[in-house]
N, C-alpha and C positions, 0 to 999 in steps of 0.2 A: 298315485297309488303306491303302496308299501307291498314291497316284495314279502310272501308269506301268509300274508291276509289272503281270504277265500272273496273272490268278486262277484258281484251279479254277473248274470248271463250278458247283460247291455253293457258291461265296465270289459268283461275279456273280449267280447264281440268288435269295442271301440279300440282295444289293447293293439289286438290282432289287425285291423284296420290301420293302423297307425305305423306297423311294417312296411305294410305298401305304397302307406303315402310317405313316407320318408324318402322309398322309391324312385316313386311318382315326383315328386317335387325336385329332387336331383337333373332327373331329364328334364323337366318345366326350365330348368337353369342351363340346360344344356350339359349337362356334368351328366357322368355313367350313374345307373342306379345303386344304390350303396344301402350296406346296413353296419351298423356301428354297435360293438360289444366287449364285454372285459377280455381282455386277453387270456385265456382259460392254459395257463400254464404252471407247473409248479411256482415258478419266480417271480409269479404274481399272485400267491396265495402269501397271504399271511394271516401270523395267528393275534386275531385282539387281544392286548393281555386285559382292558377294560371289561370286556363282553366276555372275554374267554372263550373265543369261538374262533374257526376257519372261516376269513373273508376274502374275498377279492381286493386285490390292489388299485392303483389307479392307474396302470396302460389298459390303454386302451387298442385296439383293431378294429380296421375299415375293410369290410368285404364289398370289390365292387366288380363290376362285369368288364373291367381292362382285362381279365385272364379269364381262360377257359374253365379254371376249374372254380374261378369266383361265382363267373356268372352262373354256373351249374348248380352251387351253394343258394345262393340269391332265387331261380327256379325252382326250387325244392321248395325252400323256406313260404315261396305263395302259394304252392301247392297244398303247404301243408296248413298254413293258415284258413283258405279252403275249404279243407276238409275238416277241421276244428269246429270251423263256423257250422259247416251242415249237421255234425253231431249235435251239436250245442242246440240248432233250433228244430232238429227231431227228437230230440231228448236220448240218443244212444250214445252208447261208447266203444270203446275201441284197445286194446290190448298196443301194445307199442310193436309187437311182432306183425299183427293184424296191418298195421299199419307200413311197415317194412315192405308188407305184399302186395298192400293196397298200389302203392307207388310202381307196382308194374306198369303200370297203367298211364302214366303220368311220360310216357314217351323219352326226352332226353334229362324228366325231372328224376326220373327211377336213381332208388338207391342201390349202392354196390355194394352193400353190408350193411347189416344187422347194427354194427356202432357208428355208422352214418347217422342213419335215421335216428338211435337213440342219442348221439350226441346233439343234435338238428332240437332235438325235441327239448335239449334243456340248452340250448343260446336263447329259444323262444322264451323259456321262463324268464330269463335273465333280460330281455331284450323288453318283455311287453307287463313285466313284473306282475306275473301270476304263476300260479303251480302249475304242474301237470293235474291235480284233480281236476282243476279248471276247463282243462281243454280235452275232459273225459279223455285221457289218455290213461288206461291203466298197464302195472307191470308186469310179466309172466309170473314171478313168485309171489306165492301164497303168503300173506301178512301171519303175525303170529297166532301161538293160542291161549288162552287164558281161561286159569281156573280160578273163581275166588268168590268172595259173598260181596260183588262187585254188579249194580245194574245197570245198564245201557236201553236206552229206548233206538233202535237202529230203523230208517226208513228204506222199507224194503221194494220191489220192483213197481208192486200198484200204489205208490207213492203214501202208501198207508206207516204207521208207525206202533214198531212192535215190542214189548216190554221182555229183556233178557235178563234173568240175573245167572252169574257165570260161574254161579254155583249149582242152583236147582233144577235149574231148565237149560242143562247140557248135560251129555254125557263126560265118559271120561276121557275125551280127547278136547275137553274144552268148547270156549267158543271161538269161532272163527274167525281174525279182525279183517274185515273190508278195507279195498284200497282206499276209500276215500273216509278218511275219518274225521271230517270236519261236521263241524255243528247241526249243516242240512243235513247230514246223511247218519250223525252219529250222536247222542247227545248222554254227559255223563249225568246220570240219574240219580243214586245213591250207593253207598257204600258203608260197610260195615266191617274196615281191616287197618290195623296200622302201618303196614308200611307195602311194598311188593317188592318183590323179587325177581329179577329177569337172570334166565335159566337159558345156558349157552345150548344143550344138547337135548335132544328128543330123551333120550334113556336116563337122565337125571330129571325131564319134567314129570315123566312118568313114573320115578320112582316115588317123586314127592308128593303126586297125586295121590297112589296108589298107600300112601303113609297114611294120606289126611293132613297132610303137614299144613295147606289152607285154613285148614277148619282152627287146626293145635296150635299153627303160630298168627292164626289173626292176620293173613295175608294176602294178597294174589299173588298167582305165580304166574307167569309170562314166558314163553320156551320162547327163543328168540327165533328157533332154525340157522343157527349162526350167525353170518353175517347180519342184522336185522333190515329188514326192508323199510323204505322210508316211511309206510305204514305204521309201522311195530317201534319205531320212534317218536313219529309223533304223537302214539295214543300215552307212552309214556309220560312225555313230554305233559299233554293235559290232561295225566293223572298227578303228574306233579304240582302243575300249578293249578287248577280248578280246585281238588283235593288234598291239595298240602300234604302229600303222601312222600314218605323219601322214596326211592328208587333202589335198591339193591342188587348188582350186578353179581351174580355167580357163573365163574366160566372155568375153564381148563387154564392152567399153568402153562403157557407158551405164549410166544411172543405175537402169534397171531390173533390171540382171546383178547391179550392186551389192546390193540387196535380194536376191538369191539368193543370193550369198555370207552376206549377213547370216541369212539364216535357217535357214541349216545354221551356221553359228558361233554362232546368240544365240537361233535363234526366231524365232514370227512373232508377231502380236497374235494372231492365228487361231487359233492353236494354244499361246498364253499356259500354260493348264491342264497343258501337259504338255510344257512346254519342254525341262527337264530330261532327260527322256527323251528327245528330238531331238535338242538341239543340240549340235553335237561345235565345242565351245570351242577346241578347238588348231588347227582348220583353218586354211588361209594363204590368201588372195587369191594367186596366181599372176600373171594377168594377163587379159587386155589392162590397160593401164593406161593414164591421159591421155600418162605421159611416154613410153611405147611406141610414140605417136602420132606423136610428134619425134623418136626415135631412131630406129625403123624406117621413118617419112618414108610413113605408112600410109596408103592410100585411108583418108576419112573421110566423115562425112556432118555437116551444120550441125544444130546441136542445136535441136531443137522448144523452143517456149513451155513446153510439158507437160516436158519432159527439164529445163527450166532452173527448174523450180518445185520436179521432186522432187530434183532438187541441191542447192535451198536450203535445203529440209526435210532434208536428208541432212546438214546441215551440225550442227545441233540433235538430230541422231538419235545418243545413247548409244552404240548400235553402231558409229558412224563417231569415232568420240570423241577415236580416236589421232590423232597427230600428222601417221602418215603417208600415213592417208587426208584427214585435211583439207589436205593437200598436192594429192592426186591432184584431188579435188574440185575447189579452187581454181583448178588449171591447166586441168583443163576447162570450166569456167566461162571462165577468161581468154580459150585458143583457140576457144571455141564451137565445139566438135568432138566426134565421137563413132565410133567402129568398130567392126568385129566380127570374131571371131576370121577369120573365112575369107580376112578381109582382106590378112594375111598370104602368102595365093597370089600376089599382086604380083611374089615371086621366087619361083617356083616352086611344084610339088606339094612339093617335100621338104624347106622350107626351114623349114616350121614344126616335122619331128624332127630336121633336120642341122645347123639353127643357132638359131633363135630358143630352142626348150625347153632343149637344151644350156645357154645362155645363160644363161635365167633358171633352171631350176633347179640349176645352179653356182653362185649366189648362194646360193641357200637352204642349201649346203653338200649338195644330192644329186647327185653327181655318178655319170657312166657312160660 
């Protein structure tokens, strides 16, 4: 099975199964029970320059019940397995929090925090090469929202299937992406925009709603919520390649937006295991940018300690690699400066669809 691909309910069922006999078969040899996974650490992440993604290396780690807090790992892991199974052939699902609480229950298998269990829950992808939609596990944050003349047909609770287009049949907060956006649950229908735009902050989605800028530049717009959930990535991801649509990243000017670009273009460390399936390599940085800073003459704010550390580390980061981010980088560095999209209200509510987006997406050759 291919890590990232969505599997019959009998493919995760045999996945998960194949945990315990790994187990199982160890003790059959007389040897502790074991389970074997990538070494999930920085210094085994590396970046493909061929893929252009965040991968896992090849050390490898053996968890086995010689130590106490192994075997504790090992107990959890068929706990959870388990309970995978029973969602799976009741047809429910389960919140990752949900399931943090569940494990009270589970006696000396109980987790002892909230990044236990969610760590636990992604060795399993890694270990039985499925996602977490697989094993209805979903995540506390709400996926993103989109507005555009964009249709999804989405399968809703009574297994029925419901025609959305995320222009006319939403309001003005969009429509809402579901965690699970694969093909069963989500399928892209038609569209009618040339490219989309993903919009780092609530108060720039909603300006550009409230413009019409969808309707004026022939687009979707995508509010990311910042960081984007792995949700709000992958539906990118197969609007990029189902629809051949470019990607367009619009976010704030600081070193932290940057990392959100990057990890819809390249991945995260976080999510190493299933990069591929995430990240949509063709996407553009848009803007804000340092020299935005100087041409539009932008309210700005003096960059933290913290801002000017992860610039430096951004400078050594793969993803930044090109030429003409270590440009952007460096000039911000020089002015010690930093903005955010709203910034742009300076000259107006309209100034960022009647002049600025004009602007910069003219360069990119999409013009309207």
């Amino acid at each position: 099975m291919t890590l990232g691909k969505t599997k019959s309910k009998q493919e995760v069922i045999e996945a998960l199964h194949g945990v315990a006999a790994e187990m199982h078969d160890k003790m059959l040899k007389g040897k502790p029970p074991a389970m074997t996974l990538p070494v999930r650490t920085k210094k085994n992440i590396q970046f493909d320059k061929k893929l252009q993604v965040y991968k896992y290396g090849k050390n490898k780690s053996t968890r086995d019940a010689t130590a106490l807090s192994s075997a504790r790992v090992l107990l959890r892991s068929l706990h959870i397995t388990e309970f995978i199974e029973e969602m799976i052939n009741s047809g429910k699902s389960s919140t990752l929090r949900e399931m943090y609480y569940i494990s009270e229950g589970w006696g000396n298998g109980k987790f002892g925090n909230q990044n236990e269990s969610n760590n636990l829950a992604e060795d399993l992808e890694i270990v039985t090469k499925c996602i977490r939609e697989d094993f209805k596990l979903r995540p506390e944050e709400d996926g993103a929202r989109i507005i555009g003349n964009v249709t999804f047909e989405e399968k809703n609770r009574k297994g029925e299937w419901m025609r959305i287009n995320c222009r006319d049949d939403v309001g003005d907060s969009g429509y809402g992406v579901p965690y699970n956006v694969e093909s069963e649950k989500l399928r892209l229908v038609e569209q009618d925009i040339d490219f989309v735009m993903a919009v780092e902050t609530g108060g720039m989605f909603d300006r550009l709603v409230e413009n019409g800028f969808d309707e004026e530049a022939r687009c979707a717009i995508i509010h990311l919520k910042g960081q984007p959930a792995r949700s709000t990535r992958r539906i990118m991801k197969r609007m990029s390649d189902e629809w051949k649509k470019p990607i367009i990243v619009f976010a704030d000017c600081d070193p932290w937006s940057f990392r959100i670009f990057a990890s819809i273009a390249y991945g995260a460390i976080k999510t190493a295991h299933i990069s591929e399936y995430l990240a949509t390599n063709e996407a553009i940085y848009l803007g804000i940018t340092a020299d935005d800073i100087l041409a539009y003459d932008l309210p700005s704010d003096d960059l933290t300690k913290s801002d000017l550390g992860a610039l430096e580390s951004e400078l050594s980061d793969p993803r930044f690699a090109t030429g003409w981010w270590k440009e952007q980088i460096n000039l911000m560095q020089e002015i010690g400066k930093k903005a955010e999209q709203q910034s742009l209200a300076k000259y107006g509510l309209d100034f960022v669809t009647d002049t600025y987006l004009p602007e910069k997406l003219g360069a990119l050759g999409l013009n309207y």
